[in-house]
BAZARO-521329 format. One line per 10 residues: number of its first residue (from 1); their letters; for each residue z, y, x of N, C-alpha, C, CB. Coordinates in steps of 0.02 Angstrom, whole numbers, m for minus. Each point is the difference from the previous one (the first is absolute). Glycine has a CB too. Layout:
N
NUM	a	Z Y X Z Y X Z Y X Z Y X ~ ... $
# end
This chain:
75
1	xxxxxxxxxx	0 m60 42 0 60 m42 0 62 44 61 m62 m92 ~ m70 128 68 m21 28 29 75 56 26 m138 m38 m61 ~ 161 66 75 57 15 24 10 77 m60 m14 m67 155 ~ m44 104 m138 19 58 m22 19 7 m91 m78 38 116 ~ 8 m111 m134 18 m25 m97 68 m9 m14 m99 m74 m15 ~ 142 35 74 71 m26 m17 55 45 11 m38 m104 28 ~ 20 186 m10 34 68 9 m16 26 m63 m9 21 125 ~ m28 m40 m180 m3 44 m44 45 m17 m70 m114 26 61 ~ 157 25 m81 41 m34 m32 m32 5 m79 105 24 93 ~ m82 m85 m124 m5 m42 m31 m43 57 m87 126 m101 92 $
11	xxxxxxxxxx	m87 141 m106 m10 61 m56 m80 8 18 136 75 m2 ~ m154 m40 73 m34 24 22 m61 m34 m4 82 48 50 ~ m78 m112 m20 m62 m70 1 m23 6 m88 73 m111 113 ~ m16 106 m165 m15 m15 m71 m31 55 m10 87 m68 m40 ~ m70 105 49 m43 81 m47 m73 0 14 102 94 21 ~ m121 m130 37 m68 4 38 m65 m36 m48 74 m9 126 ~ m28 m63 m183 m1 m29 m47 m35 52 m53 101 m79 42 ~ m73 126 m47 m2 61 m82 m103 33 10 196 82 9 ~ m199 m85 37 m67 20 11 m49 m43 17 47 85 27 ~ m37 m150 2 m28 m49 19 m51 m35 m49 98 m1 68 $
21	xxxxxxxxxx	m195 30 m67 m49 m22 m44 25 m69 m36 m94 61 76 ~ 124 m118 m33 m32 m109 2 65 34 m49 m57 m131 147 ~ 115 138 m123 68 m23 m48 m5 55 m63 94 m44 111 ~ m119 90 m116 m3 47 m89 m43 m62 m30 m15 165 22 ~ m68 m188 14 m30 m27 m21 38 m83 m35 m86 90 84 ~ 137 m106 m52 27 m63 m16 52 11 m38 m36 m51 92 ~ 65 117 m100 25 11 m40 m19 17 m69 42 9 90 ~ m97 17 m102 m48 15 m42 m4 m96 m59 m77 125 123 ~ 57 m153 m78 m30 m66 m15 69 m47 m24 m114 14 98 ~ 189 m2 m75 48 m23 m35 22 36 m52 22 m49 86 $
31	xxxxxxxxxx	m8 116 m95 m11 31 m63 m27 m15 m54 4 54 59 ~ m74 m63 m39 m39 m48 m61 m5 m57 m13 m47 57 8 ~ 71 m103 45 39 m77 m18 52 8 m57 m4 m41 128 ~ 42 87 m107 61 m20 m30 m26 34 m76 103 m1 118 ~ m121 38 m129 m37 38 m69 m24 m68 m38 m57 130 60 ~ m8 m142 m20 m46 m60 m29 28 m52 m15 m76 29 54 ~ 128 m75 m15 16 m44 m8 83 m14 m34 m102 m3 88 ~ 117 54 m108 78 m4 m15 22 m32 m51 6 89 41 ~ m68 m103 m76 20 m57 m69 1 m83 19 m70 90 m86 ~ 36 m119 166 m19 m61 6 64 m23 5 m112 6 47 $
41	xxxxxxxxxx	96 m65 m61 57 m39 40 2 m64 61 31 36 m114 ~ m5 m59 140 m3 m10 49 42 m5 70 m71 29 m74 ~ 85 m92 110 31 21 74 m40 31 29 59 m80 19 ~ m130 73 12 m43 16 54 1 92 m31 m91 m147 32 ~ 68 162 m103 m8 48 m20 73 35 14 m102 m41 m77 ~ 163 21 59 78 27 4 3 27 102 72 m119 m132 ~ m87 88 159 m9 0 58 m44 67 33 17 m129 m25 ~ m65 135 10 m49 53 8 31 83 m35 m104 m114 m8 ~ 125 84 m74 15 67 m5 75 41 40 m74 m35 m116 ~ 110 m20 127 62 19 42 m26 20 66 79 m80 m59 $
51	xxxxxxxxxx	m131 41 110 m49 54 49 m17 63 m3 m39 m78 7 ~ 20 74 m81 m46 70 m15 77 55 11 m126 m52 m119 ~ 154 32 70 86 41 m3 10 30 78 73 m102 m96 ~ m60 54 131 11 m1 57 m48 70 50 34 m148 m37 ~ m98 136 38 m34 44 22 0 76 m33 m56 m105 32 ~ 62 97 m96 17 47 m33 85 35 28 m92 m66 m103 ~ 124 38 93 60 27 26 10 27 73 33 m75 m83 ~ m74 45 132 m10 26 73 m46 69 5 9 m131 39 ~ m66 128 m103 m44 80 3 75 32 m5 m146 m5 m76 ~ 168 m6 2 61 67 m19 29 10 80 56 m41 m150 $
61	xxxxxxxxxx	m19 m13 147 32 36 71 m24 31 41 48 m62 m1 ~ m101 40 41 m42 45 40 m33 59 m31 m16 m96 58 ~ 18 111 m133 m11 88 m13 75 32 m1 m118 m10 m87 ~ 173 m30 77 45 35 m4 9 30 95 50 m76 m136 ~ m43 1 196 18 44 69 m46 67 34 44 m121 24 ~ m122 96 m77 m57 49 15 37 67 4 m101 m67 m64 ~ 130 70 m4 5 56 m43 52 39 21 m45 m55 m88 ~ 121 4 124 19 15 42 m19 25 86 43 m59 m100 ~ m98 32 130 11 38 33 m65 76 8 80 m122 45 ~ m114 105 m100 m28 82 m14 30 42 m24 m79 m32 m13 $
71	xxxxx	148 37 m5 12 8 m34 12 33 m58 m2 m43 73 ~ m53 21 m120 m41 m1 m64 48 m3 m59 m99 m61 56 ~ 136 11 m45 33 m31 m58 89 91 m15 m51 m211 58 ~ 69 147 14 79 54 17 m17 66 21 70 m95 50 ~ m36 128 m66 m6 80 55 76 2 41 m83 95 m104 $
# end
């Protein structure tokens, strides 16, 4: 690993997340899992939408440290 990645603390690495094209885009695409599919039933399906949750819950956070450290949100 690279020395200077493992100096950056942890808030900082996530917020980098809040702007990042692949992860909005994959976030985008569990959003509408969980929309589309919220009536199925299912393990494999129960499984995926708790993923989707999951990714979903890591954007929030990473707009919230974003927001923290532009700080956008707090004054």
């Amino acid at each position: 690993m690279d020395d200077k990645l493992m100096e950056i603390p942890f808030p900082e690495l996530i917020s980098k997340l809040a702007v990042s094209p692949l992860f909005i885009l994959v976030v985008i695409f569990a959003i509408l899992y969980v929309i589309l599919n919220r009536k199925d039933k299912g393990c494999f399906n129960f499984i995926l939408i708790i993923g989707s949750w999951v990714y979903i819950c890591i954007y929030v956070l990473a707009l919230y440290f974003f927001s923290l450290e532009n700080k956008m949100l707090f004054n």
